[in-house]
C-alpha positions in Angstrom: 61.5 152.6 63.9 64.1 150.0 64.8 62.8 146.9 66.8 65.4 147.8 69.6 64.5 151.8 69.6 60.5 150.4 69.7 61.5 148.3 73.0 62.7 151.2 74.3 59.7 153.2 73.8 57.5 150.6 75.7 60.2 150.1 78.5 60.5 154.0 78.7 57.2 154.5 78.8 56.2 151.8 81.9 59.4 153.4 83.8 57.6 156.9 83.3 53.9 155.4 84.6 55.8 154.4 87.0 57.9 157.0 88.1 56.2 160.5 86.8 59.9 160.9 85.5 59.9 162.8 81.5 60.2 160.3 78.8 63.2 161.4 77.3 65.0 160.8 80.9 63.7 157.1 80.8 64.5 156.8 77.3 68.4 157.7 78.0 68.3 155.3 80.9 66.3 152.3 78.7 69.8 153.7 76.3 72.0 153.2 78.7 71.1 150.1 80.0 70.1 151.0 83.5 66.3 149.9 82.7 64.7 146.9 80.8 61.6 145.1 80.0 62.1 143.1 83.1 63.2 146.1 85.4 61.6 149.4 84.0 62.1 151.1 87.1 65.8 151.1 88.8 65.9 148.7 91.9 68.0 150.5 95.3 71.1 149.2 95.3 71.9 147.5 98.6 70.2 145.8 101.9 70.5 149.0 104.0 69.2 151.1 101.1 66.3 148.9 100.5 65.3 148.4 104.4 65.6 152.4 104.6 62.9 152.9 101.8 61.1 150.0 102.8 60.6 151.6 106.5 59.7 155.0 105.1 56.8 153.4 102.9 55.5 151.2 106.7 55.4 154.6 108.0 53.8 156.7 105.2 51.2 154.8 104.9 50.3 154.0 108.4 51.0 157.8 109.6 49.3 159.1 106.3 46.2 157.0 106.1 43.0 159.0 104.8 45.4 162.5 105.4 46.1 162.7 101.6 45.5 165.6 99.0 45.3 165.5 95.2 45.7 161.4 95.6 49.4 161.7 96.5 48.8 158.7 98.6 52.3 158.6 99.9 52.8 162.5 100.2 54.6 161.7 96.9 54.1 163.0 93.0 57.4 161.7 91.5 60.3 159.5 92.2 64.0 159.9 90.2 64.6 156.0 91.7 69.0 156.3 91.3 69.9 152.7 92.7 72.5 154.7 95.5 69.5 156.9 96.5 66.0 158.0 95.3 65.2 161.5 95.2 61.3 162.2 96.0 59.2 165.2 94.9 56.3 165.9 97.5 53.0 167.3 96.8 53.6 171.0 97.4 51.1 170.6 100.8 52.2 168.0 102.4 56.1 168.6 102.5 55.3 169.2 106.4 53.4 166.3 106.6 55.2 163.8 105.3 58.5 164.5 107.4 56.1 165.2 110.4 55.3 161.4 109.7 58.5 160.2 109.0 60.7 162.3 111.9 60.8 160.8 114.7 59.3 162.3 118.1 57.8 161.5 121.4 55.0 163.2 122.4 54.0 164.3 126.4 53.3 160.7 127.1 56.2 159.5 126.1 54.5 157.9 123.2 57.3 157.7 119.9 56.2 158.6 116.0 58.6 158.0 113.2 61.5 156.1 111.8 63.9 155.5 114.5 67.4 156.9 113.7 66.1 159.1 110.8 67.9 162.5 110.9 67.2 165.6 108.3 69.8 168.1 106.6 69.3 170.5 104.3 70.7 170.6 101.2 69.4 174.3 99.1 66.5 173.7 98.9 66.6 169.9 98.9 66.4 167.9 102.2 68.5 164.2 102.8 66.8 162.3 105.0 69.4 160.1 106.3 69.7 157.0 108.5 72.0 156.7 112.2 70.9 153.0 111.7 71.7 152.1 107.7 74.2 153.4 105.5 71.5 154.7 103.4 69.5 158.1 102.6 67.0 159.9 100.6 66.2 162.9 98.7 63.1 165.1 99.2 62.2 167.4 96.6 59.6 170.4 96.3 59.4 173.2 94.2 59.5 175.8 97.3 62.8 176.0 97.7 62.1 177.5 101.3 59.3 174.4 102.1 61.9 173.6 105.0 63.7 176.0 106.3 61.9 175.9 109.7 64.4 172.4 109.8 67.1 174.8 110.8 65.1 176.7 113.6 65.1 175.3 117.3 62.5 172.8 117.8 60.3 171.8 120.5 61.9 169.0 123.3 59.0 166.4 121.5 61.4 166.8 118.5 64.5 163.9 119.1 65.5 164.1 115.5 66.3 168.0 116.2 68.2 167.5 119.7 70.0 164.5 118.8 71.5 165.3 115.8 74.7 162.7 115.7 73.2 159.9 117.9 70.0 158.0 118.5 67.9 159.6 121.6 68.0 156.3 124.0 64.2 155.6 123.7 64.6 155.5 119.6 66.2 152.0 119.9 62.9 150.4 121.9 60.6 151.3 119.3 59.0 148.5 116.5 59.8 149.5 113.0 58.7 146.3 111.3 60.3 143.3 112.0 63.4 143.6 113.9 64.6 140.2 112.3 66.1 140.9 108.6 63.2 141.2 106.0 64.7 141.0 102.0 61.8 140.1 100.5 59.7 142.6 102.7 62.5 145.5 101.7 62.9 144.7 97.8 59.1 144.5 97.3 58.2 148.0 99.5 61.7 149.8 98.1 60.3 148.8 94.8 56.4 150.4 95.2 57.7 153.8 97.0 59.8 153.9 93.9 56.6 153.6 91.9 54.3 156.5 93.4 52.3 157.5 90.4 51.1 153.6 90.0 50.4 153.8 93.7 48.5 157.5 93.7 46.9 156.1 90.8 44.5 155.0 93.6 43.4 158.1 95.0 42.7 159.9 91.7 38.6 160.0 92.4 38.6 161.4 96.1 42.5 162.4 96.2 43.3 160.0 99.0 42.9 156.3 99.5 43.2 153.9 102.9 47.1 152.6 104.1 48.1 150.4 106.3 50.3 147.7 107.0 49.3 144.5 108.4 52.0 142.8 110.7 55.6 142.9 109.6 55.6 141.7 106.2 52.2 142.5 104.5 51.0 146.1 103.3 47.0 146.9 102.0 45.9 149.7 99.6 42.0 150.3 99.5 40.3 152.7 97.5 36.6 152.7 96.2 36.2 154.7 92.6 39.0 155.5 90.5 41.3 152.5 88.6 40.2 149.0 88.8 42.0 146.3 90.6 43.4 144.2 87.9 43.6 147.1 85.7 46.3 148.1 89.0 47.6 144.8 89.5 48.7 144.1 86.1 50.2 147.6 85.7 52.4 146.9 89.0 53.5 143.8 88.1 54.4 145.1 84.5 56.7 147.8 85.8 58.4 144.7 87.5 57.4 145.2 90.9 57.5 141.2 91.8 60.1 140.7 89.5 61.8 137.5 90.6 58.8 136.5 92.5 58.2 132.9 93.6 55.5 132.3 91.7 52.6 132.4 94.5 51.2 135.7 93.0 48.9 135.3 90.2 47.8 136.8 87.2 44.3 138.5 88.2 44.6 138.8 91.9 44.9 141.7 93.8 47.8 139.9 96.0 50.9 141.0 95.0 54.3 138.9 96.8 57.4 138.8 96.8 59.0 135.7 98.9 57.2 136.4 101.9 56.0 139.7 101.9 53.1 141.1 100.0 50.7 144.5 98.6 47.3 144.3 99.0 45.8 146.1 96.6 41.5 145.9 96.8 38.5 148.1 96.6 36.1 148.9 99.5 32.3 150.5 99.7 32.8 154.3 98.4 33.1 156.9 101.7 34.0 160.6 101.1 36.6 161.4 104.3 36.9 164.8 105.3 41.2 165.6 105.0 42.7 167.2 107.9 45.9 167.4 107.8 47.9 167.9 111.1 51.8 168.4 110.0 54.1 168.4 114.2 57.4 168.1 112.1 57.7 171.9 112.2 59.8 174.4 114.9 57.8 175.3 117.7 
């Protein structure tokens, strides 16, 4: 084996750790240039595409929390990360969930959930989630072809994404998405980890769901208690070039992962079994 056909392998085979995506599919991109040993997995291309997967991570992983199966931590078992768009397979039981997360609504006390802006269409049996705010999109994939047809069915008033179709509902714009201030370093890290989802689910693997959360506007924390070890994590993010281009203040052998001035928490907490419940409201009424 050549030494260049040999580089490929390794970078191939971090971009499909990374990604779930088959080896031979990271192979032809490590080919064709599209991924290196610096960059195994495709960065989005653009601000607006970055900020739009950036905000769906925030909201996964607050909305999602312990409501995880089979450790798809995000809702997410695979990532095809095109730099014009991602497309994301779900878990085959939490389709509902995650765009019941990520849709936005306001309940009966006028209470909002969601990305502002986001809007749904389907496409087969594909559904674009795509921004009234960014010039950007994404594509959910799952292998029920039908998962979502109940987006084409009238939905309940609680349901803005549903009734305002072609423009944002007038309370969408009030609600705090992350930092309403421009956040590059905060988009390019978190675009880079939702891009990354079987590193990330590699956390839930012993219960099939770890703790979420985001910590102010710039800062997001994965716990877990019995499956991979931190460093063992750690290492493997920063491998697949998730701080790529860093500033230096993350260290080898610490669980704090930046970027400029945002950062993953990655950590391990006292074992506790959670019971799952999950509650999918994305659905017609």
């Amino acid at each position: 084996m050549s030494k260049r056909t040999d580089n490929r392998h390794r970078v191939a085979t971090i971009c499909r750790e990374a990604t779930g995506l088959p080896h031979h599919t990271c192979m032809e991109w490590a080919a064709d240039g599209l991924i290196s040993r610096l960059q195994p997995v495709p960065d989005a291309r653009g601000a607006d595409q970055r900020a739009l997967e950036a905000e769906m991570l925030v909201n996964l992983a607050n909305g999602l929390r312990h409501d995880q199966l089979d450790g798809a931590v995000l809702g997410l078992v695979r990532a095809v990360p095109h730099p014009e768009g991602p497309e994301f397979w779900v878990h085959p039981e939490m389709g509902a969930q995650v765009l019941s997360v990520l849709l936005p609504r306001i309940d009966s006390s006028r209470t909002g959930y969601g990305l502002p802006g986001l809007r749904a269409v389907r496409e087969g049996g594909r559904v674009r989630l795509w921004s009234l705010r960014r010039n950007a999109s994404v594509v959910l994939v799952h292998p029920d072809p039908e998962w979502a047809a109940y987006l084409d069915e009238p939905a309940c008033e609680e349901h803005i994404w549903w009734h305002n179709r072609d423009r944002m509902h007038p309370a969408e714009a009030t609600w705090h998405v992350g930092s309403r201030e421009p956040a590059p370093d905060r988009d390019r890290l978190l675009s880079r980890l939702i891009r990354r989802p079987r590193l990330v689910n590699a956390t839930g693997s012993a219960h099939g769901w770890a703790n979420t959360y985001s910590r102010g506007d710039r800062e997001l924390s994965i716990e877990w208690c019995c499956s991979v070890e931190v460093d063992d994590l750690a290492r493997r993010l920063r491998r697949s070039g998730l701080t790529a281009g860093q500033d230096g203040r993350a260290r080898a052998g610490s669980g704090r992962l930046a970027f400029g001035d945002a950062a993953v928490i990655v950590r391990k907490g006292p074992c506790a079994l959670v019971p799952v419940t999950l509650n999918p409201r994305a659905g017609a009424c």
